[in-house]
C-alpha positions as CSV (number, residue, x, y, z in Angstrom):
1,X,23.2,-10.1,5.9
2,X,21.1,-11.5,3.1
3,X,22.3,-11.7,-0.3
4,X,20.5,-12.9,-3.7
5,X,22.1,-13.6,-7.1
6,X,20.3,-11.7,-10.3
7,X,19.5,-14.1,-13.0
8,X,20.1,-14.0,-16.9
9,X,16.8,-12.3,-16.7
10,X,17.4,-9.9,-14.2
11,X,15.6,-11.8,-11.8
12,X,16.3,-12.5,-8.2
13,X,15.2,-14.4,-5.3
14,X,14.2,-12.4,-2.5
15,X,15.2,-14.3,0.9
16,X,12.7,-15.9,2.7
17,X,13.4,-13.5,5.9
18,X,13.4,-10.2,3.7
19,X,10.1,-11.3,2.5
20,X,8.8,-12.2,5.8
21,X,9.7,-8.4,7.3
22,X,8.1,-7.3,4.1
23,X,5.1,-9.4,4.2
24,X,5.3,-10.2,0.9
25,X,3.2,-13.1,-1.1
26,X,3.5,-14.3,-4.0
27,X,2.9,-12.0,-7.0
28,X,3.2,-8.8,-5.0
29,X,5.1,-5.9,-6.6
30,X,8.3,-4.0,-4.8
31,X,9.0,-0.8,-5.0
32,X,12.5,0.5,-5.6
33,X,13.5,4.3,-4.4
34,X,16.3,6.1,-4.2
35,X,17.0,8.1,-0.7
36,X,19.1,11.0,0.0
37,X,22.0,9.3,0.7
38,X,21.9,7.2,-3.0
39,X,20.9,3.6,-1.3
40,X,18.5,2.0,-3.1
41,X,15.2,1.2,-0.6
42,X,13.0,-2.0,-1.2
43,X,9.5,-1.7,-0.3
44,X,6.1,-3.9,-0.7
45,X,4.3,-1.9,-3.2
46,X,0.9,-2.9,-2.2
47,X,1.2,-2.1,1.4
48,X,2.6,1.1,0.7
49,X,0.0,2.0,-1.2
50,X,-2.6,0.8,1.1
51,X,-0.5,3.4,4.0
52,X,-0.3,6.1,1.2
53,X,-4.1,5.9,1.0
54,X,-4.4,5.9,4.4
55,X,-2.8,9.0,5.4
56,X,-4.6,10.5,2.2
57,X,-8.0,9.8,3.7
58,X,-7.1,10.4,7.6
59,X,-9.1,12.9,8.7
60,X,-11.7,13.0,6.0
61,X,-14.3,11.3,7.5
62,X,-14.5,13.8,10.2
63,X,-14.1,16.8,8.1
64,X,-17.1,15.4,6.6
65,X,-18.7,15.5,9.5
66,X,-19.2,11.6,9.6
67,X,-19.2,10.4,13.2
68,X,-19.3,6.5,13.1
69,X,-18.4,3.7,10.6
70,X,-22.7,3.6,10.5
71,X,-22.2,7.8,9.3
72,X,-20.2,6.2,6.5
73,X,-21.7,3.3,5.7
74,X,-24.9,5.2,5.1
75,X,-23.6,7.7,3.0
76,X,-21.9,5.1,0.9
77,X,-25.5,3.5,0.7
78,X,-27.1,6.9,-0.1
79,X,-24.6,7.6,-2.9
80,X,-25.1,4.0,-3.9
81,X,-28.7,4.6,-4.2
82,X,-28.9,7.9,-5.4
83,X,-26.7,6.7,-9.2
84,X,-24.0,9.3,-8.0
85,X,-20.4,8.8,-8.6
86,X,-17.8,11.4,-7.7
């Protein structure tokens, strides 16, 4: 069990394991949410937005019919080129 004392200011110390198993740094943001059963969950907000933009994009590459990392990096170099932005 880790515990941490809120501040005057609300803040808190995050233990040094919880911010090991959350692979948190220094200025990194964490997300609070609520699940179903009303306990408060504690997440690193940066990488679950990097695995939220993951999943968004999983599969997009080959719906676009882009084979390798080469397929992408030439279409990025084509848009690049071309002035395009979507």
């Amino acid at each position: 069990m880790n515990l941490a004392k809120v501040s005057a200011n609300g803040q808190i110390t995050v233990p040094v394991e919880i911010r090991k198993k959350l692979k948190l740094r220094e200025g990194d943001k964490l997300l609070f949410v609520e699940n179903a059963q009303g306990e408060i969950v504690i997440n690193n907000a940066s990488e679950t937005a990097i695995l939220k933009a993951q999943r968004a994009f999983a599969g997009a590459a080959e719906q676009a019919g882009l084979q390798s990392e080469d397929d992408v990096q030439q279409l990025v170099d084509e848009i690049r080129h071309s002035g395009k932005r979507t």
